[in-house]
C-alpha positions as CSV (number, residue, x, y, z in Angstrom):
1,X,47.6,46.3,-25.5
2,X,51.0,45.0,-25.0
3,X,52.6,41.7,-24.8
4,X,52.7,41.7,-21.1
5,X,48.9,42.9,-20.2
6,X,47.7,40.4,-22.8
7,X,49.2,37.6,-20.1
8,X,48.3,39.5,-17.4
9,X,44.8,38.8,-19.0
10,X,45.0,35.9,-19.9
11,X,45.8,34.3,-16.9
12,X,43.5,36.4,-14.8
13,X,40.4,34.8,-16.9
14,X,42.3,31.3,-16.5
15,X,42.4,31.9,-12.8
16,X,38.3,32.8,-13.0
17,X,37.8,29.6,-15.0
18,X,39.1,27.7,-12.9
19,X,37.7,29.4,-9.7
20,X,33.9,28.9,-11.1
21,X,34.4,25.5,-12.6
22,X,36.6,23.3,-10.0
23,X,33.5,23.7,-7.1
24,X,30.9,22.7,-9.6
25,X,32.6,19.7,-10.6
26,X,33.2,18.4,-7.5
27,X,29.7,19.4,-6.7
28,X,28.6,17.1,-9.4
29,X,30.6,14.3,-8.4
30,X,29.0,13.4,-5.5
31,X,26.5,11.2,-7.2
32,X,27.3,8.8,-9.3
33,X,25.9,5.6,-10.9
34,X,28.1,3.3,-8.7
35,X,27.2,5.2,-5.7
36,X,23.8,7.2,-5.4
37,X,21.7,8.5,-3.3
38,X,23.1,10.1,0.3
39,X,25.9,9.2,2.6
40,X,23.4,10.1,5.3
41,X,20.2,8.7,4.4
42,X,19.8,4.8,4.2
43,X,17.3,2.9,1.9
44,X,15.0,1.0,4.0
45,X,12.5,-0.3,1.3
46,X,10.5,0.7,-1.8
47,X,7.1,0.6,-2.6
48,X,5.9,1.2,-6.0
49,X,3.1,3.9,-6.1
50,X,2.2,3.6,-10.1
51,X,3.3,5.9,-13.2
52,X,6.3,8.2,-13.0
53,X,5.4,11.6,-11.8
54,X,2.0,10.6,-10.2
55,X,3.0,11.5,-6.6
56,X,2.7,15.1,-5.8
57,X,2.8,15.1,-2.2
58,X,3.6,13.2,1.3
59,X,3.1,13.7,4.6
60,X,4.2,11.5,7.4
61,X,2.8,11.2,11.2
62,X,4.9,12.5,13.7
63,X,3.8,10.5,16.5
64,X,5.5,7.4,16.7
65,X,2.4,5.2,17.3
66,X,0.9,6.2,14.2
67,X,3.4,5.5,11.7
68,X,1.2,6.4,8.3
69,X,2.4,8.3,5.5
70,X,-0.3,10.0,3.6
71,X,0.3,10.1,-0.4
72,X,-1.0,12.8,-2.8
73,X,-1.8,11.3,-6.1
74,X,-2.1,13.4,-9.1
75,X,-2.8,13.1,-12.9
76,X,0.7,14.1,-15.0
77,X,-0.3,14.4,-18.7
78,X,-2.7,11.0,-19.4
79,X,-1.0,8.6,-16.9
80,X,-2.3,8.3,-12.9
81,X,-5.2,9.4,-11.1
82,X,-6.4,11.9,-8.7
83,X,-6.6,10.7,-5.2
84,X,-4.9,9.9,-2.0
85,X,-2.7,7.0,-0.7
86,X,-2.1,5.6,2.9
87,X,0.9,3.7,3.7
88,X,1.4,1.4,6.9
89,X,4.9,2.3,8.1
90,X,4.3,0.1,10.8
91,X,7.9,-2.2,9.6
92,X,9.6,0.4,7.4
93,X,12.0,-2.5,5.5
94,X,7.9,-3.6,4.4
95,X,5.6,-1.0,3.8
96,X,2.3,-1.7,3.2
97,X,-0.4,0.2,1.2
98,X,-3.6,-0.1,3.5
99,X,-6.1,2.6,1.4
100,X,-6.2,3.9,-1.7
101,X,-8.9,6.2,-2.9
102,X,-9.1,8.5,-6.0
103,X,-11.9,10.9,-7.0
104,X,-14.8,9.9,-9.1
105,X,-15.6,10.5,-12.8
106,X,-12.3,12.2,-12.5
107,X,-12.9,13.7,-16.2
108,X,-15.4,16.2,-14.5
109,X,-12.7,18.0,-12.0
110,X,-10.9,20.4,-13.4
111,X,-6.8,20.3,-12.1
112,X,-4.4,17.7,-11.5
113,X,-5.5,16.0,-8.6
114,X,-4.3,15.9,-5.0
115,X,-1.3,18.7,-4.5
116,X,-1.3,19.0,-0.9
117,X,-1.3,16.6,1.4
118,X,-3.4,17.4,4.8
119,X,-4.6,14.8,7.8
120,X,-6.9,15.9,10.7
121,X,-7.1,13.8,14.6
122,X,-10.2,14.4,15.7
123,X,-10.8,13.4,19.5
124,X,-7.8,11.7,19.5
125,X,-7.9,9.4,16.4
């Protein structure tokens, strides 16, 4: 190989380099610790739900007088417990857990609890 296709080369695989890794970094910067989350979402409140990684589902009501969000609660390694949450979205700055139900003698069911979140009306409630 000569002296001339070796730079030839050589800049070609700088030019890749630089193609693959300039969009992933400025992929990565848009998080950051002094500003997270999403330019177009907006933090109204938070409501602790328990241990990490105990939520597995939500669903929220899409009719707007019946703001609830319904909560799947599952069991990840020893720490939560298999159920369901509901959540008053009535005032979303204050949410407001109104039920809370998990299954009983949980030891006996087999799986992690609640993946998928489902809610019924039935005759119009």
């Amino acid at each position: 190989m000569t002296t001339y296709s070796k730079f030839v080369w050589s800049v070609t695989i700088a030019g890749t380099m630089l193609t693959v890794c300039l969009p992933a970094r400025d992929a990565a910067a848009q998080w950051t610790a002094e500003k997270p989350g999403s330019d177009n979402i907006t933090v109204l409140s938070h409501l602790p739900l328990g241990p990490r990684l105990s939520v597995s589902d939500i669903d929220i009501e899409q009719e707007v007088d019946r703001p609830y969000a319904y909560v799947g609660r599952m069991v990840y390694g020893l720490e939560g417990g298999k159920g369901i949450d509901i959540i008053d979205l009535h005032d979303p700055t204050k949410p407001e857990l109104v039920y809370s139900w998990r299954i009983e003698d949980q030891d006996l069911h087999l799986g992690t609890g609640g993946m998928d979140v489902n809610h019924f009306k039935w005759n119009d409630r």
